[in-house]
N, C-alpha and C positions, 0 to 999 in steps of 0.2 A: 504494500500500500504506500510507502514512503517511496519508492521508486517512482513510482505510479504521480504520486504528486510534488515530486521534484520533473517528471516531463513536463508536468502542467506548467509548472512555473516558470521551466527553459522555453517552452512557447509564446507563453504570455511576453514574457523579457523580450525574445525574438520579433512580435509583433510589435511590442513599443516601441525596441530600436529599430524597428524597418518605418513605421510611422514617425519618429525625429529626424531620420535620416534625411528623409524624400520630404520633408519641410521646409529643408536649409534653399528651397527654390523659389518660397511660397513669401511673396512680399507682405508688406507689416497688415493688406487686406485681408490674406490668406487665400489671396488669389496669385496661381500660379504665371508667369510671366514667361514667356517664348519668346526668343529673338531667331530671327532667319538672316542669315549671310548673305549679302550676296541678291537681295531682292533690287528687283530695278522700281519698282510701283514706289511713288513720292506716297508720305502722311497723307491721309483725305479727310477732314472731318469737316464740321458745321463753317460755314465763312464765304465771301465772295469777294470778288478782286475787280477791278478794271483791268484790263489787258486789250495794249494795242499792237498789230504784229508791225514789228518795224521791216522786217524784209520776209521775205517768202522763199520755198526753193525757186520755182519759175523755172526758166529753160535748165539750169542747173542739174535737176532731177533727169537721171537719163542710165542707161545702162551699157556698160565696157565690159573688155575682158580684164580677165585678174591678172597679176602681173607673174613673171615669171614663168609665162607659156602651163600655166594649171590646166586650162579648156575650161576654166570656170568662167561663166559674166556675173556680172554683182548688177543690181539695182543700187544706184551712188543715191542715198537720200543725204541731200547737206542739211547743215544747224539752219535753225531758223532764230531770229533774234524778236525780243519780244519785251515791252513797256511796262512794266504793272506798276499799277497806282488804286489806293484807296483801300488795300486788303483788311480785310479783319476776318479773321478766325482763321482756318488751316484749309485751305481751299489748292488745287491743283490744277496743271496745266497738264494739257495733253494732248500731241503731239500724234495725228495720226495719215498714215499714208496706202492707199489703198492701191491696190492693180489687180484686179478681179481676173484677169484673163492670163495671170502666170499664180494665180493663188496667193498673195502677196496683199497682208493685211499688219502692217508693225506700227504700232502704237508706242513713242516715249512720254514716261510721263514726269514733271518737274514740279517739287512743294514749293508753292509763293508763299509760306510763310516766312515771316521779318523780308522781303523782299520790296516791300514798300520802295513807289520813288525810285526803283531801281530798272535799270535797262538786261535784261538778261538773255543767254544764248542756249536754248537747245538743242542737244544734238542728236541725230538723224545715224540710225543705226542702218549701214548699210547690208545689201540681202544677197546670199548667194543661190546662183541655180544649175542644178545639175546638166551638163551639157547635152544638148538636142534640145533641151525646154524651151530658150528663145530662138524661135523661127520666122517674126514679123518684125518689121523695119521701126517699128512705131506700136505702141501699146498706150490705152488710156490709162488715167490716173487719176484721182480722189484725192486731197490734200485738206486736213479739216486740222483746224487748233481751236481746244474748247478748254471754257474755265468749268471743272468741275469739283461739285461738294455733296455734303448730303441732302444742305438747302438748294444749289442750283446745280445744272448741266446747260450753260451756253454755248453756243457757236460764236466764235470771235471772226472766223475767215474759215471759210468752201469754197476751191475753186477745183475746177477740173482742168488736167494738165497732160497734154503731149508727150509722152514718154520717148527722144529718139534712141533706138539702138545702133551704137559706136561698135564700130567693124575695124 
């Protein structure tokens, strides 16, 4: 019986030191706290900005081959640069670039928060595609930058754009 209730007790012990252990994560709410590395998605919370785009890709946007004879072409998206004024709360910029007919939908996104009064640049992640994929001279394109939060999703600038491909 003394056996018996010294397990009991090496269990009990085991469970409480497995419950303070897996607590040293649990901030002063008791709510546990996750960080991810390595995410590109800006803060989004309540808030809204004025945003004016100072420049645009325009003819810019277009697609080459990769360097170094790869056989790969990339879709080049350049930065675009951009105004904000007025912000309050944690509101976000996003950056997005469409070409529906190479399957090509990349979205960056940039936190305006403390960014007030400030002129800022986003940058435009270029896209690679497997060789045979571009076979037309020219491809459309969708180019949208919107201020979004969980109060608003505006459209700041839509334009549609010529994609040429560089041979």
């Amino acid at each position: 019986m003394a056996s018996l209730r010294s397990l009991e007790w090496g269990v009990v012990g085991l469970i409480v030191l497995a419950l303070v252990a897996s607590s040293a994560g649990l901030g002063s709410d008791g709510v546990a706290s996750v960080t991810t590395a390595g995410t590109t998605s800006a803060v989004v919370g309540d808030g809204t900005a004025e945003v004016s785009v100072v420049s645009l890709p325009g003819e810019r946007l277009r697609i080459d081959d990769g360097r170094f004879g790869t056989g790969v072409q990339y879709l080049r998206i350049p930065n675009i640069r951009i105004r904000v004024d007025d912000v309050d709360g944690d509101p976000r910029l996003v950056y997005r670039v469409e070409l529906p007919a190479l399957d090509v939908d990349e979205a960056t996104t940039k936190s305006l928060t403390d960014r007030d009064g400030q002129t800022v640049t986003v940058r435009g992640v270029d896209q690679a595609f497997d060789p045979g994929d571009v076979t037309a001279d020219r491809y459309d394109a969708r180019v949208t930058v919107r201020v979004q939060s969980f109060e608003v999703d505006e459209t700041v600038a839509s334009v549609n754009e010529s994609v040429a491909v560089e041979r």
